[in-house]
Every structure is written in C-alpha cells, then in structure tokens.
N, C-alpha and C positions, 0 to 999 in steps of 0.2 A: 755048374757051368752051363752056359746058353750055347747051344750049338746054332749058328744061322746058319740057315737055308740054303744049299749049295743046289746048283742043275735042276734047278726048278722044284727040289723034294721040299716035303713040309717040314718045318723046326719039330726038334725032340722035346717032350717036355721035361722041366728040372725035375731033377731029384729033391728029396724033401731036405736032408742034410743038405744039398747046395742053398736052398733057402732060407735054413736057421742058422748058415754062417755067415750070409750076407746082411742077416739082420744084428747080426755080437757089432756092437762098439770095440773099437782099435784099442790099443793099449793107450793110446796117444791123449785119445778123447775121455778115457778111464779116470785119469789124473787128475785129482781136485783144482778146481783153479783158485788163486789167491784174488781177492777182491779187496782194493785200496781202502784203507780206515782212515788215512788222514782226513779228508773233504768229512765223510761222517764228524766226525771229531770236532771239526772248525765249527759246522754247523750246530753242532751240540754245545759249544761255549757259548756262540753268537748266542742263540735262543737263551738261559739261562742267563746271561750279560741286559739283556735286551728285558726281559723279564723284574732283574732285579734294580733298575733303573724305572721303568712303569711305578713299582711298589712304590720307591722312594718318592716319587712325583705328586702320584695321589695320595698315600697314606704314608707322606713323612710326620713322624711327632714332632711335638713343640719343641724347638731349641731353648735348651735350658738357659740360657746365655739373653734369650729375648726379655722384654722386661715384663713384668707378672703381670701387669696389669692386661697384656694381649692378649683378646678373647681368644677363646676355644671354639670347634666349629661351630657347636650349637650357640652359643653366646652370636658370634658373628651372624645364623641367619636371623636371629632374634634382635640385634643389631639391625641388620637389614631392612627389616619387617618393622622395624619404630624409625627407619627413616635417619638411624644414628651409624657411625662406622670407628670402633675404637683405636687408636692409634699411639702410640710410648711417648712420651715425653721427651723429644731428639733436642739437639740441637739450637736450633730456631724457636724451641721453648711451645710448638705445636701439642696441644693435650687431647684435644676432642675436634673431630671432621662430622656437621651434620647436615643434612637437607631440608629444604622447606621451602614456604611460598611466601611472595613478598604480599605485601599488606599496608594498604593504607592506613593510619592512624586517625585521619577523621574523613568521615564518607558519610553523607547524608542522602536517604531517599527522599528527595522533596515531591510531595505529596500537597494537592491543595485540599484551602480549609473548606471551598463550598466546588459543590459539583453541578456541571451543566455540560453544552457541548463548546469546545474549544476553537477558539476563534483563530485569534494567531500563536504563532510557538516562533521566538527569536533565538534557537540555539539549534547546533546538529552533535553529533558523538565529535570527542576530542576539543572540541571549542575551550577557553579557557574563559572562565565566568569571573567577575567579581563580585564580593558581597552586595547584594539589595540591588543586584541588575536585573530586568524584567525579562523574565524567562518565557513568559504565554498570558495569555487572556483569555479569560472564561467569557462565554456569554451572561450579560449582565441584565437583561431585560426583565425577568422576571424580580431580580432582587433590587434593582430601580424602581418595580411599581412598589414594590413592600416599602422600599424607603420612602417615598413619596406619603404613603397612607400613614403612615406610623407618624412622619411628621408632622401632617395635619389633625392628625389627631393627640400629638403633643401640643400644639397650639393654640387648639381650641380647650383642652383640660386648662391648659395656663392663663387663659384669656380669665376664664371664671375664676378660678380660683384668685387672681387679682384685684378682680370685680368686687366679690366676697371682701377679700381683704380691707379693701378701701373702704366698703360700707364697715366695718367692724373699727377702722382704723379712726375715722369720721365720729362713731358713739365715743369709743376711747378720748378722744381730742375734745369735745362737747362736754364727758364730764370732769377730765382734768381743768378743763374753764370754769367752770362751777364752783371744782373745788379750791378755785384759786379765788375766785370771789366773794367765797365764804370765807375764806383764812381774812381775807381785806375787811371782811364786815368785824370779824373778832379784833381785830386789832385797833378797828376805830372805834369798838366799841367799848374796849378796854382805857383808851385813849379818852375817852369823855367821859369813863369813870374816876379818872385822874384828876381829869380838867373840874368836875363837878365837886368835891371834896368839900368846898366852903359854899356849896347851893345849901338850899332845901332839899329836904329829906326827900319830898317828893320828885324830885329832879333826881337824885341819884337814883330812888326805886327805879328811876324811868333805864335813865343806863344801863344799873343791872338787870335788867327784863331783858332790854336790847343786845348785851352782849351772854346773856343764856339763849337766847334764841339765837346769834349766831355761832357759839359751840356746837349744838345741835346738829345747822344748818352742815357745819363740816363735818361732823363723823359722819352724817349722811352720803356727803359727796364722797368719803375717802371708802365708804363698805362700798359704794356703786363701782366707784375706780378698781379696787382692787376684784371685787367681780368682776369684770369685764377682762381684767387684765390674767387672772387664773382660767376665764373658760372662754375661749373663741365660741362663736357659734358652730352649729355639727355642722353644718352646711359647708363652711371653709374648711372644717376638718378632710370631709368627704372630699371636696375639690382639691384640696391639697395630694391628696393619699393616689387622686386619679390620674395628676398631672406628673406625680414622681414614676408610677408606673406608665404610663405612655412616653415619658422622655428613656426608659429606658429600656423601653422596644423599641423605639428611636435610634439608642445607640446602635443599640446588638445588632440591629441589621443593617445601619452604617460601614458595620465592622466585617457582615459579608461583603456587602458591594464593594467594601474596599479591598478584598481579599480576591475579588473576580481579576485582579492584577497579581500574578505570582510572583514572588521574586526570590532572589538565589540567597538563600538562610548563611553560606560562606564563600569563600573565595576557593576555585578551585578546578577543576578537570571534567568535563563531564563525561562521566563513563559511560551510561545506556540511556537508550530514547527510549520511553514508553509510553508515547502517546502521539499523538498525530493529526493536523489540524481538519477540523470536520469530524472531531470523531468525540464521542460522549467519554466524561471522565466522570466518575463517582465519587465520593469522600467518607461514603458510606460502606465502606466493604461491601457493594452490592456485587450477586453472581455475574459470571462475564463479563465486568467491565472494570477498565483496569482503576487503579486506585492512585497512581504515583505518575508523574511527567518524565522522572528522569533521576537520575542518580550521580551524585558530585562528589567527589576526592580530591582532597589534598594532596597529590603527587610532590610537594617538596618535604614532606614528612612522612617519610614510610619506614617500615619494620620489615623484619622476615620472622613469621611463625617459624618456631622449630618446636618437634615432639623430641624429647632428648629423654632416653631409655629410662627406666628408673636407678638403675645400679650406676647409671653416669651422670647423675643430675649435682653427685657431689664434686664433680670438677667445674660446674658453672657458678658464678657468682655475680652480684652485680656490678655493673660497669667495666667487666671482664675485655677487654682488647680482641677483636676480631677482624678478621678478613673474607673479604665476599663477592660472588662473582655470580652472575645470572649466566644460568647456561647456557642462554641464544647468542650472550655475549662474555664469551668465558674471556676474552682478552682483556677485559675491563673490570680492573681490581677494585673494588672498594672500601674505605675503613667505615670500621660499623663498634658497637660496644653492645653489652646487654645493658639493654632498658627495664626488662621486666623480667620474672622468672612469677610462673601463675601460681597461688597461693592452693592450686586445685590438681589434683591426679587427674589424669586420664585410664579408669581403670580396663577398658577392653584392650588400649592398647601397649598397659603399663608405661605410660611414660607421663612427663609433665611441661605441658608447656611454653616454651620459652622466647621472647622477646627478643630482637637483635634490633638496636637501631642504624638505620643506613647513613653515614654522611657522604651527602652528593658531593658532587664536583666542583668547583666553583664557576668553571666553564660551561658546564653542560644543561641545558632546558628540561626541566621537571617532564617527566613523561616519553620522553626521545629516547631512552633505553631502559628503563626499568618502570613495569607497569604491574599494576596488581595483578594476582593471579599465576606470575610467572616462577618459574621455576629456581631458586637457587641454592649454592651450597656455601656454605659459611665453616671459616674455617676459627676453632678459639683457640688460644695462645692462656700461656700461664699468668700471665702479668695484666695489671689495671690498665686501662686505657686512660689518658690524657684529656682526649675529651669525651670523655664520659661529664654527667653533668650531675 
C-alpha cells in the first residue's frame, strides 16, 4: 500500500509483498476465455470450396460422354501448331475447323524477254489488266540498230544468191533446148528412114548415119541435163547457206525489238510494282537489278491453302462442302469445296496440304474483299458439295 504524502513529509516506500500482489492477475482475468469457431470454420469451407472448383476448371478430364474423336490436350496444341482445331461431328454435320491463307490460282511474274532501261510503264498496284495490254516499254535503240544490220545483211545474202540461181537456172534452160532439138532431129530422121524404104541403098545408108548421129546427139544432151540438174554450182550452195543464216538473225532480233513492248501474258489484278520508269531492268538475272515489272493475279479464282494435321487428313475428301470467311471480314460467309488435297506431306509440320476453292459472290468485285495473302478460316462439313466440279 502507497501511503501519500501528508504535511509536507516524504512518501514511505512499499513493502516488497505490496508489490508482488499488485502484480498477481485477479481471478477474473485467470479465466480462459472462449474464442468463436464459427467465422474459423466458414473460412475453412470457403477455401476448400473455392479450391476444389480451380481443380475442376483447369484439370477437368475428358467427359466420357464427348465424342472420341476430341483431341486430348497434347493433340489440341499439336492441332494448333498445324493450324487445324478438331471438332465432333454436331448437328450441322461440322467435322473439321481449319486456318489458312487465301491464294490465287493463277499469278504470273511478268518478267521481260530483253533488258534495257524502261521508258514508259502503263499500270500502278490494283489496276485491273487485261490479256496482251501494254504494260511498259523498254528502250529499243539499241535492238533497232541490230535489226536494221541483220536486215541488210539478209538482203544482200539473198540478192546473190538469186543472181547465182538465175545464172544456173539460164545453163539448165539452154540445155534442156538442146535436148529438145535433138529428140526433133531423131524423129526426122527416123521419119526419112521410112520415107526412104523404096530409094537406093545409098539414100537409106544416108538416113541411117543421120539418125545415129542424132541418138547420140540426145544421150549427150540428157547426161548434160541431168548433170546440171543433180549438182548446182558450190557457189549458189554457199550463197544459199549464207542467205538462210542471215534471214534468221534477222528474225531473232525482230523478235527482241518486238519484245521491247511488254505485254500482260493474262488477265487479271496487278499485285506488285517492280520496276519504275527511268530505271534499268535486266532479263539476265544480273546482280542488283530487278528482273520482273510486276506481278498479276487472277483474283476471280482463288483457293485457301490449308495444312490439315496428319491424323485429320482422313475426314477431307474431294469436293467436300465448306464454309469460309477471311478474318478482316468475318461477317462474310463464303461457300467454298475442296479443289485439291496435295499428293505430298508436309513432313516438319506433319500435315498435308490442302485446297479449298472460294465461290465469290455474284455481287461482289474480285479483289474488294478477299486478297491473297489474307488470313482465313474454313470451315468442312461431312457432305459433298454441289458445286464442286
């Protein structure tokens, strides 16, 4: 017990027992106290509850009930990774969902046949070409002077050798005359052998001298003929031989100058420019310089490549009924069939493949929404298509 300070004296200090019994806890405070389990409790189910719903989510197994054919995870990223996504045969008769890119069916790089620098170019990307329209013009100067040369010197091979001919043609004509006047001499002189029959003897010797002399006279003329007629002289050989080779350097370089005119090999889209006016084009695969003008597509006949898995390639067939839609424009459904299924694996990425042809709209302008390159998914169906072809 504290005694305070009374009439100004100083405090007493405690006793040691007044200290060690103000430090004992009361009975009061002795008493265990009870601590609520319910909230514990609720929290311990939640967690557990909340636990067992996770598992299910991410590591539920297959429902038996699904149809066999539904990949399994590793199948599905393997699926993924070939660009294919397998799906059960529902309803709407849906077998296989794949992805791919659309694809022109004819596309030509046009490429000219002679190289120089390019004059004019009549087309820009997107333009729509038709077959044998003039796409550019090469510079023609220098294969104008070759044609020029080559023809002149076709002209002058053909002059001689004509020349030639005529002098050969001229002996040939002189001894067919010959031997045509020999055969007249035998016949008149067989003719007064006739006539003679009741002369003198000496009148017929005469005749027959005269018609041995003109037998002769024609075997003579027909060896000469028929010599001439088996061997030209070499000389028109030679002119002949020089005049065939110069008319056909003649052509050949006709056939550049004519080529210094490009023109569009089909009808169709043009996809890329490669070349530009003032600028040198080669035909020679030479380093740095490009080799092609431009590149054309058919945009009203296109495909969609698909790589379809190896273990799914037996639900495709041909002329199989599809539907298809480019991802920039998923609103716009397509009917499509398989056109092709490739005769080849694809072995890095096990798959093989496979063709989808597009049928456009009847409405719609080749190019205005589906263009090579783009993205789309294609869906196939169990049943043949209609207009498959």
């Amino acid at each position: 017990m504290i005694h305070s300070p009374t009439n100004g004296q100083a405090a007493l200090p405690e006793s040691l027992s007044d200290r060690v019994r103000s430090l004992r806890l009361s009975e009061h405070s002795r008493q265990p106290q009870s601590f609520p389990m319910i909230p514990w409790l609720a929290v311990f189910v939640l967690s557990i509850a909340c636990s067992g719903l996770g598992y299910l989510a991410f590591f539920k197994p297959a429902n038996v009930e699904e149809d066999a054919a539904t990949p399994t995870k590793k199948a599905a990223t393997e699926a993924a990774a070939s660009g294919t996504a397998l799906v059960s045969i529902n309803k709407d008769g849906k077998v296989l969902e794949a992805k791919g890119y659309i694809v022109a069916v004819d596309s030509v790089q046009v490429s000219p046949k002679v190289g120089a620098m390019v004059k004019e170019i009549y087309f820009k990307e997107g333009d729509y070409i038709k077959e044998n329209q003039l796409l550019a013009v090469i510079d023609a100067t220098m294969y104008q002077l070759d044609y020029d040369r080559s023809a002149a010197q076709a002209q002058s091979a053909f002059q001689k050798y004509q020349k030639l001919l005529k002098t050969t043609e001229a002996d040939l004509q002189l001894a067919a005359a010959e031997l045509a006047e020999a055969n007249v001499r035998v016949e008149q002189a067989k003719a007064d052998i006739d006539f003679n029959r009741t002369e003198s003897k000496q009148v017929r010797t005469k005749s027959s001298n005269e018609l041995a002399t003109s037998l002769t006279k024609v075997e003579q003329m027909k060896n000469r003929l028929e010599k001439l007629q088996a061997s030209l002289p070499i000389e028109a050989l030679i002119a002949k031989a020089e005049f065939e080779f110069a008319e056909a350097d003649r052509k050949r370089i006709k056939t550049n100058l004519e080529d210094t005119k490009v023109l569009a090999p089909i009808s169709g889209t043009v996809l890329t420019k490669e070349a530009s006016k003032g600028g040198m084009i080669n035909a020679t695969f030479a380093k740095d310089l490009p080799t092609s003008l431009c590149k054309i597509a058919d945009l009203s006949n296109m495909e969609v490549d698909l790589p379809i898995a190896e273990r799914d390639i037996s639900r495709i067939f041909q002329g199989q009924k599809c539907k298809l839609y480019a991802e920039a424009f998923q609103e716009r459904i397509y009917d499509g069939y398989v056109s092709r299924i490739m005769p080849i694996g694809d072995r890095g990425r096990t798959s093989v493949a496979v063709r989808v042809k597009i049928i456009l709209r009847p409405d719609e302008k080749q190019g205005s929404f589906l263009r090579p390159d783009m993205s789309a998914v294609v869906t196939f169906f169990k049943d043949r298509s209609d207009k498959a072809e």
